[in-house]
N, C-alpha and C positions, 0 to 999 in steps of 0.2 A: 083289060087287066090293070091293076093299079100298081104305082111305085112303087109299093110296099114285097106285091107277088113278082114281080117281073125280080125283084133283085132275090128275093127269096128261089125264085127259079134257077137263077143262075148260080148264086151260091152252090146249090143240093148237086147241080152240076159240076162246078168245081172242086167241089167236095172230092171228087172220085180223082183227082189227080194231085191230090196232095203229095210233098216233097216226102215229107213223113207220116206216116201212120199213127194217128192219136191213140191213146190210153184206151184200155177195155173201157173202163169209168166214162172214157169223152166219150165215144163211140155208140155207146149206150145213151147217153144225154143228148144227141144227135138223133140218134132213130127216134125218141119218144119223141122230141121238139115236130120231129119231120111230121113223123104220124099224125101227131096232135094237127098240125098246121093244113095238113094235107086231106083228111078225112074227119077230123074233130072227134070229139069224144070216144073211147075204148066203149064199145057194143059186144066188143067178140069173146067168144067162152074160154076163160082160162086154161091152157093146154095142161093137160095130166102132167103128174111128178116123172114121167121116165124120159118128159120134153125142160131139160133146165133151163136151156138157151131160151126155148120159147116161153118159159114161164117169167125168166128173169126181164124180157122184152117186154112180154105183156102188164106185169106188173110197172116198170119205168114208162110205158104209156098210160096204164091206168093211173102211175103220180100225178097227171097230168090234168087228170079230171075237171074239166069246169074251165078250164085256160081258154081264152078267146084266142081263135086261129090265128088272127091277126098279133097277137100278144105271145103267141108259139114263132111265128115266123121271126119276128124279132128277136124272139131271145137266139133262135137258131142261127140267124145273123150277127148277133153280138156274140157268140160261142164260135164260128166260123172265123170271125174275125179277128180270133186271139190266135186259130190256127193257121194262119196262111202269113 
């Protein structure tokens, strides 16, 4: 596992204990980094209109389109790092 995943691991980790709770906005820019970084490009079918949560998620992954995982994990690193 490379310097890049192992900190990225621990991050997504510590993530869950943060002191405060980030913004809907950050939280969302989190999950799509995550996704992005974790499984790469959105493949999965846009959930129906009576799913918002799930379509407002799936869309902030599909912004993501094309981002090299590597290029996700870091930014999710640099975004965590303003949080903590």
């Amino acid at each position: 596992m490379s310097d890049l995943s192992t900190q990225f691991e621990a991050a997504v980790a510590e993530s869950k204990n943060l002191s405060t709770r980030p913004d809907n906005a950050t939280l969302l820019k989190l999950y799509a980094l995550y996704k992005q970084a974790s499984k790469g490009d959105n493949t999965e079918t846009k959930p129906g209109f009576s799913d918002m949560v799930g379509r407002v998620k799936w869309d902030a992954w599909n912004g993501l389109k094309g981002t090299a995982i590597n290029d996700a994990m870091q930014q999710y690193l640099d975004l965590f790092e303003t949080l903590s």
